[in-house]
C-alpha positions as CSV (number, residue, x, y, z in Angstrom):
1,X,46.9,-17.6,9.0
2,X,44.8,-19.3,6.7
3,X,41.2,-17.6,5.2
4,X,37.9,-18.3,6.6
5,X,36.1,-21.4,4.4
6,X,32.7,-20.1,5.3
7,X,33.3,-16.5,4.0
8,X,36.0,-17.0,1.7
9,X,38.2,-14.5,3.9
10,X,35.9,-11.3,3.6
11,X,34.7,-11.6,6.9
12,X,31.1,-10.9,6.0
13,X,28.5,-13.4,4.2
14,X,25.0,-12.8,2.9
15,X,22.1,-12.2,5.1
16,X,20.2,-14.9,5.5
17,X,17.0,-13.2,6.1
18,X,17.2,-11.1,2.6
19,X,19.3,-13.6,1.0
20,X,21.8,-10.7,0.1
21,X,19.7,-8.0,-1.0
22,X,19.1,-5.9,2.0
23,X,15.5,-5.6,1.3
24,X,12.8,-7.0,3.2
25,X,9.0,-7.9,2.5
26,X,7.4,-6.4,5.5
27,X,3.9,-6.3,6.3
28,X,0.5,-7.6,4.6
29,X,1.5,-4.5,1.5
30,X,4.7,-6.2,1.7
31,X,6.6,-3.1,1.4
32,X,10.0,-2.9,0.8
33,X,11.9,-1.6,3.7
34,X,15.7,-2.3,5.0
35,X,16.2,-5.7,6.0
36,X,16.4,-6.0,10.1
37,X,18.9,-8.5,10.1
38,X,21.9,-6.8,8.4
39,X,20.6,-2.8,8.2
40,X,20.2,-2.8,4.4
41,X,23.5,-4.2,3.3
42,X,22.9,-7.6,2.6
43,X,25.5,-8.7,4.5
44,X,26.1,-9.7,8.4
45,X,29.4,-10.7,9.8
46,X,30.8,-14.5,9.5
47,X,29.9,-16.6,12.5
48,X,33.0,-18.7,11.6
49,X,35.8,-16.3,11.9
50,X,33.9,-13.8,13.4
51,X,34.1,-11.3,11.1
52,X,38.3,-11.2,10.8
53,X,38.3,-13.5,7.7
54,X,40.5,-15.9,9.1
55,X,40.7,-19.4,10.7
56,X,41.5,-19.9,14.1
């Protein structure tokens, strides 16, 4: 099987919400909490390959 173009065969990419930092402005104080989208990692699995890291 060939790997995934869109995640380079790791299966995960960077959140787009906190662009990969897995921090998140919240609030008008904008404090720093764990970003929503990805649970503080900064990443969220590929929508391509669904997280395997492969093609179809």
């Amino acid at each position: 099987m060939a790997k995934c173009n869109n995640c380079h065969g790791e299966g995960a990419v960077d959140c787009a919400k906190c662009k990969g930092e897995g921090i998140f402005k919240a609030g008008k104080e904008k404090k720093d909490i764990p970003c929503p989208n990805c649970k503080g990692t900064g990443e969220v699995k590929c929508s391509v390959c669904n997280g395997t890291g492969f093609r179809k």
